[in-house]
N, C-alpha and C positions, 0 to 999 in steps of 0.2 A: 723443359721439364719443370713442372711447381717446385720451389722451395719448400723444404718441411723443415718450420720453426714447429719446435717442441718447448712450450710453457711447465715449469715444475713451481708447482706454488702447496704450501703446504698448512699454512693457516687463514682465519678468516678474514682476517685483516689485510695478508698478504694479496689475497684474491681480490678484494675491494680495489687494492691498488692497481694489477694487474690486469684488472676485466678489460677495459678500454684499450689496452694493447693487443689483449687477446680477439676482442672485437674487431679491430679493423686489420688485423690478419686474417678471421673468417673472413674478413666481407671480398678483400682482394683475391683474385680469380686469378691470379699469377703464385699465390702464399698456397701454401697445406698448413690448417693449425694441427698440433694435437695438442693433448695434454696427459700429464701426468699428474694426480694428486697423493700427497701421501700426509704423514702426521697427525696433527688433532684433524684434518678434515676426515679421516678414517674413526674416530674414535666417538664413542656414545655421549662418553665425559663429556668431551667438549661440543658437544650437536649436532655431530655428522653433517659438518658444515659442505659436505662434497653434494651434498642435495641441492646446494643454492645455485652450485657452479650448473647441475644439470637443470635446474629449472629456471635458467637464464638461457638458455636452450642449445648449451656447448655437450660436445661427446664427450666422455673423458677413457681415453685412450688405454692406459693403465692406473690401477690402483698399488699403491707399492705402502704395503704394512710396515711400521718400525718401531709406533710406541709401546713403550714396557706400562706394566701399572705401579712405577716408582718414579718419585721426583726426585728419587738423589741424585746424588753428581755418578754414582754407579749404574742406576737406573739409566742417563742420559746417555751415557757413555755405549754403553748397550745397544739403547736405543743407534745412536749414528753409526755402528758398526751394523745393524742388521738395515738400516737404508743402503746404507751401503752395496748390503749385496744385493737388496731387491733393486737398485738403480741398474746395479749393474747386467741384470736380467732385460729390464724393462725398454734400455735405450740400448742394449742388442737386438731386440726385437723391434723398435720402431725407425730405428737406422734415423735421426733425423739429421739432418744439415746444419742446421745452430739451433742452441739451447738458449732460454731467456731466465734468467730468473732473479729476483728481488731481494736485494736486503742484505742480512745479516743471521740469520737463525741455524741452527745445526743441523736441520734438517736439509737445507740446501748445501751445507757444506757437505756433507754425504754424497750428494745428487753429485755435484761439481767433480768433486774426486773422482767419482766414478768415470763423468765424465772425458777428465783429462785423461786416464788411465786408455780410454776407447778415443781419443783424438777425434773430438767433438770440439768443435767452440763454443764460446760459451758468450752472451751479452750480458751484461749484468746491470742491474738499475741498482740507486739511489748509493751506488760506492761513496767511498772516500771521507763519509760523516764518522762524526768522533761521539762514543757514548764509552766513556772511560769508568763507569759503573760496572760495566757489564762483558762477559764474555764474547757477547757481540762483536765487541771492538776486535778484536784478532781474528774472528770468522770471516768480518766485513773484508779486513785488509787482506785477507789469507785467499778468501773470495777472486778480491782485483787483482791478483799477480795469477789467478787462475783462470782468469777471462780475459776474452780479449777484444771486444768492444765493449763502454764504459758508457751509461747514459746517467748524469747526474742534475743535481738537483738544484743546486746553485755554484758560483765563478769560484768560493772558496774551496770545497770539494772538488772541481775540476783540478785544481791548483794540486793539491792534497793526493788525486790521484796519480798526477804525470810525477809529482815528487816520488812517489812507490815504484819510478821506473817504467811506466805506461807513455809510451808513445802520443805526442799531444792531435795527431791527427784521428787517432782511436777513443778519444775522449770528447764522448757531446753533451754539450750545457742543455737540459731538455728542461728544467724546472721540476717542481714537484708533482707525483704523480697522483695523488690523492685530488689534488684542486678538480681534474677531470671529473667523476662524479659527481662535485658540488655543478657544476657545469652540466652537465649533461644530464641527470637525472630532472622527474620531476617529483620535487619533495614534496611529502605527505603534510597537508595545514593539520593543526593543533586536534581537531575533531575526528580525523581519520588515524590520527598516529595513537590519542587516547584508547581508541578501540582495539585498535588492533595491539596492542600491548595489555590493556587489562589492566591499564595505569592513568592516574588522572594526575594533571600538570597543577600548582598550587601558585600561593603567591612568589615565594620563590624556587627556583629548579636548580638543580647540580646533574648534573653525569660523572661518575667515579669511576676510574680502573687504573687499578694498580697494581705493578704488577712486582714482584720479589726482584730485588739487585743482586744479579749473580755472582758478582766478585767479590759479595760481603755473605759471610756465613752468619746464621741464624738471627738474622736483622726483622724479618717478613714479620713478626708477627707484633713484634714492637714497633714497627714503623702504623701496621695496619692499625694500632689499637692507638696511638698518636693520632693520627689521621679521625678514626672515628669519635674520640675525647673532642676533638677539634669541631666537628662537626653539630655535635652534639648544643652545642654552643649556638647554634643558629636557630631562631625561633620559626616557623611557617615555612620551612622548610621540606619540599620533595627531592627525592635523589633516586635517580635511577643508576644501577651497579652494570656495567661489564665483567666478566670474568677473567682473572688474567691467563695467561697462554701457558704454555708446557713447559714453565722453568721448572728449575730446581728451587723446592719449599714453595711450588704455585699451590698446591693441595691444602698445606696454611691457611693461604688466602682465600680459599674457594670457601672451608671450612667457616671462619671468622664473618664471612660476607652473609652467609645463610644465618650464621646466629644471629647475626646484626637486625640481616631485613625482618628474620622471623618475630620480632618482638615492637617496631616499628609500622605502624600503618601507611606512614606515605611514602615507605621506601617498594623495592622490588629489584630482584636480580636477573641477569638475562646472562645462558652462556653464550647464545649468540642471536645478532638482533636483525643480521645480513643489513648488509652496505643500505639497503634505500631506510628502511628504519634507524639504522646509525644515525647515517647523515641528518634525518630530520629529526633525530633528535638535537643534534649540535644546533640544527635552527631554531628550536622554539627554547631552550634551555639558557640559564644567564653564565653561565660556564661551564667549566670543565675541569675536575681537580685530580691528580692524580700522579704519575708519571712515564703514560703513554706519549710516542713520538707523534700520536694524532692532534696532542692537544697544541704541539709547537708548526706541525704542518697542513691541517686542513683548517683547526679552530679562526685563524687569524682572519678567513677568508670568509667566515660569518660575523667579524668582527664581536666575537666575544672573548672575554678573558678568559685568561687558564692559571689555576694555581699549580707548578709544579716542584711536585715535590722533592728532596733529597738528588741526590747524585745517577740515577739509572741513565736521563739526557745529557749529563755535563760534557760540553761540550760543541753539542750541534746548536746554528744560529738558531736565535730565540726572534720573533717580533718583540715589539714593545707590549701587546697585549698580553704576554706570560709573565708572571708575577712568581720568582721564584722562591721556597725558603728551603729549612732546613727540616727531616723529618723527625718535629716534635713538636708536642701536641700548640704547645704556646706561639709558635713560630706559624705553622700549617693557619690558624686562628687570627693571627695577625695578618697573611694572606688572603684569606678569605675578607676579614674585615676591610680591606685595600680593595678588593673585587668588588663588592657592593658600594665602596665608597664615589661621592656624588662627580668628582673629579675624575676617578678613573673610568667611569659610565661616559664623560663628556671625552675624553679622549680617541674611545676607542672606535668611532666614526674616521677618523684619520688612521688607523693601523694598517702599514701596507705588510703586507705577508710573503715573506724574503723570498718564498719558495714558487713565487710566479705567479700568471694569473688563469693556467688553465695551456690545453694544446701540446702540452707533453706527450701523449700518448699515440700523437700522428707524427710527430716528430720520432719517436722513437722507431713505427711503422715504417716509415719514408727511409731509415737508413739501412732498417730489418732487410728490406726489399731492394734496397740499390748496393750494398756492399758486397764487394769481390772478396770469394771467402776464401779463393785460392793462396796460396800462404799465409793462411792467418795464423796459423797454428805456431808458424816459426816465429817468437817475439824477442824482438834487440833490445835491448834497457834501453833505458831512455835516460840519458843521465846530465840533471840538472846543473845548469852553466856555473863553473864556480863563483864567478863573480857575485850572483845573487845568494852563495849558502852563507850562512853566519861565519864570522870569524873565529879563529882561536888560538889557543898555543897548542902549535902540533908539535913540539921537541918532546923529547922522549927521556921523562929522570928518569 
């Protein structure tokens, strides 16, 4: 009988990472894909990004509603109680075998619970990375003790997961899953991406997304208006914007981005620009400012710099081509000025991109399809040798 891997991916970016896994599950005649989308791919706001997934020419199995139209932490909260129960609907009806899903966001922490609750397995990619800015960080980790095969991105996070107790034979070093698409697509030259965006490339280019740090209360709009001071400082200057994703104070940013472009000629904002237009952008552009995880995991592998910003990554390995500072305005500008600088241009020909070079996504495939799922569900800690934990005074004043 086929296997049914069930894919739950629930933003655009997620998807971008995921396709290639989803792909070589359709293609194998041994695999059943389905999928499930939920989140901003359901939502107008964000561009009903669940089009992209179908015009790549996947079925999408169910759709499961959960966004509110608030970005507070009440709004959110909300939000992952009613995925919740639509998961819990959606993967009683699709009965799958194992669950795949990516990341960190709350929307799959929903899916996940649900899933444990129905004694589902669950595979989960890109575990074990640290973004100590953000709420993420304890979804990711809350995630891995939730799943029970681990596909990660690099040797530190392997590390990082079997410390959480995971089993080190359940743990696969696959590399980073985005490098796939720089690989495998064929990116749009400078003439066909102008058109089809409605945006012409200058003498210098930026890509911006930025996205609110949820562990900091009302930072988004001081950080956004540093950022754009910063900016503003650059003469011949084009910028093209992404939108950030469904945090909490994302609405801020979205807000701030449109006054910005509206009043500037060579900017433009995009809520979503799908994976082939992304990526060709990161190729024709001289970096990437911001502080999205794309600029520290796909950027290095176009060998261009990334300025990033503030605390939202702190944490996960950086190449040498990320130039980090602090979010304010003089700092962001110092940055920037280091990007353009003639030095760091000659550098960044040598930048090797920690996160691999591509083949993660058949790697992933290949274990999807050969692992014995029969007791997976039962999971024994895994508990690391003392010899290697830190030392200390365990007496007890």
């Amino acid at each position: 009988m086929s296997r049914k891997i069930c894919v739950i991916t629930g933003t655009r970016a997620e998807y971008g990472l995921l396709r290639w896994v989803m792909d070589g599950i359709h293609q194998d005649p041994d695999l059943t894909l389905q999928i499930i989308a939920t989140g901003m791919h359901l939502s107008p706001e964000f561009g009903l990004s669940y089009q992209e997934i179908e015009q790549d020419g996947y079925t999408i199995d169910r759709k499961v509603e959960m966004l509110v139209s608030s970005d507070t932490s009440v709004g959110i909260a909300k939000a992952m109680g009613l995925g919740m129960i639509g998961m819990a609907d959606a993967l009683n009806d699709l009965q799958p075998d194992i669950i795949v899903v990516l990341g960190d966001r709350f929307e799959i922490f929903s899916a996940i619970s649900a899933a444990m609750v129905a004694r589902i397995p669950v595979a989960h990619l890109h575990g074990g990375e640290a973004t100590e800015g953000l709420i993420d960080e304890a979804i990711r980790h809350s995630i891995t003790k939730m799943s029970h095969l681990h596909f990660v991105a690099a040797e530190e996070y392997k590390n990082r997961v079997i410390q959480l107790g995971e089993q080190p034979n359940r743990v696969h070093l696959v590399g980073g899953m985005g490098i796939d698409g720089i690989k495998r697509l064929a990116l749009m030259d400078r003439a066909a991406l102008e058109e089809s965006m409605d945006f012409r490339f200058g003498p210098k280019n930026l890509i911006v997304t930025f996205h609110p740090v949820t562990l900091e209360t009302a930072t988004a709009a001081e950080q956004m208006q540093a950022m754009f001071d910063a900016l503003d400082t650059l003469e011949d200057i084009h910028v093209i914007f992404t939108m950030p994703n469904a945090d909490t104070d994302g609405r801020i940013v979205m807000q701030m981005v449109d006054d910005y472009v509206s009043c500037r000629p060579h900017t433009k904002s995009f809520t979503s620009l799908g994976q082939l237009r992304y990526l060709s952008c990161l190729a024709q552009v001289d970096g990437m400012v911001g502080n999205s995880s794309s600029g520290l995991i796909e950027m290095p592998s176009f060998c261009k710099g990334t300025v990033n910003i503030g605390d939202r990554q702190k944490g996960r390995i950086m190449a040498d081509s990320v130039i980090g500072c602090m979010p304010e305005s003089k700092s962001i500008q110092s940055a920037l000025q280091r990007l353009y600088s003639t030095d760091f241009q000659n550098m960044l020909n040598d930048v090797q991109n920690p996160y691999g070079d591509g083949g993660a996504s058949e790697r992933v495939v290949a274990v999807l399809k050969s692992a014995n799922l029969d007791g997976l569900l039962k999971k024994q800690f895994f508990d690391v040798p003392t010899s290697i934990l830190p030392s200390g005074d365990s007496s007890c004043a």
